[in-house]
C-alpha positions in Angstrom: 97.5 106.4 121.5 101.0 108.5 122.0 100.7 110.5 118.8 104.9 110.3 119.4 104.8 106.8 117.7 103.8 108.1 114.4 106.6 110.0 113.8 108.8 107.1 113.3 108.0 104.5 111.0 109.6 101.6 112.5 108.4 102.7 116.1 104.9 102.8 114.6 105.4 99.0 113.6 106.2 98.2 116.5 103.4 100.0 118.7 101.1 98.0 115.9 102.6 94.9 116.3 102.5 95.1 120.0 98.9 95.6 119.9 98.3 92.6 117.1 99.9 90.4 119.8 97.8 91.9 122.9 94.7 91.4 120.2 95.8 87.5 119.7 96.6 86.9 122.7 92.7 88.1 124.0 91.4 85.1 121.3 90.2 87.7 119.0 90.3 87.0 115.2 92.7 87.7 112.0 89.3 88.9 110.6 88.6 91.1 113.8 92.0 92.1 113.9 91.6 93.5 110.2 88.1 95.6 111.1 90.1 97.1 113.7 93.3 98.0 111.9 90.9 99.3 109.1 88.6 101.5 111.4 92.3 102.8 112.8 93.5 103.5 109.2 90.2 106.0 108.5 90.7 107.8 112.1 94.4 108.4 111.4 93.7 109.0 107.4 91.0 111.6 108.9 92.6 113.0 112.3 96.4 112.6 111.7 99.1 114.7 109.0 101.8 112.3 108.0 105.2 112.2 109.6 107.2 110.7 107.7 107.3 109.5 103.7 106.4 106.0 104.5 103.1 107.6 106.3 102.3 110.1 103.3 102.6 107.4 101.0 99.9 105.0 103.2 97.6 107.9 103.4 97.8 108.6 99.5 97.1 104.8 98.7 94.4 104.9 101.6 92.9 107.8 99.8 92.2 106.6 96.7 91.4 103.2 97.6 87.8 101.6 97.7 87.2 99.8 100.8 88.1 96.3 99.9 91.6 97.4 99.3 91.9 99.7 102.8 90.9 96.7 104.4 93.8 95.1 102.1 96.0 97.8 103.5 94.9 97.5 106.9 95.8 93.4 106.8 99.2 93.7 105.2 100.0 96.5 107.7 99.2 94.0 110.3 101.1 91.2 109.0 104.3 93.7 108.2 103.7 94.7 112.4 103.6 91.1 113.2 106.6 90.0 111.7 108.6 93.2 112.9 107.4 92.2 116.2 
């Protein structure tokens, strides 16, 4: 992943929702779809500093989040990326 794309919000979006579409168009799953975008949202919660306010904000609610509501976050990121898209 270009670690460029996180320091916009709305060019992260984008990169997501380009990557929801490459996803639906292999056949895989909303479910699947939402285990990825989760297991992405603990790697950059983990690896990545924020960018931006819209980021520090996601990584604050992803911290103190159980793991039904990361995957919550994970699923309306992914809708938010596919509509932008």
């Amino acid at each position: 992943m270009d670690m460029h794309v996180l320091e916009n919000f709305d060019r992260w979006k984008e990169f997501l929702g380009e990557q929801v579409d490459k996803a639906q168009a292999m056949g895989m799953s909303n479910d699947r779809i939402a285990d990825v975008a989760t297991k992405m949202g603990h790697f950059l919660s983990d690896k990545v500093d924020p960018k931006n306010a819209q980021e520090r904000l996601l990584k604050q609610m992803w911290d103190i989040s159980d793991e039904n509501e990361q995957r919550t976050i994970a699923g309306i990121m992914v809708r938010m990326a596919d509509k932008a898209h």
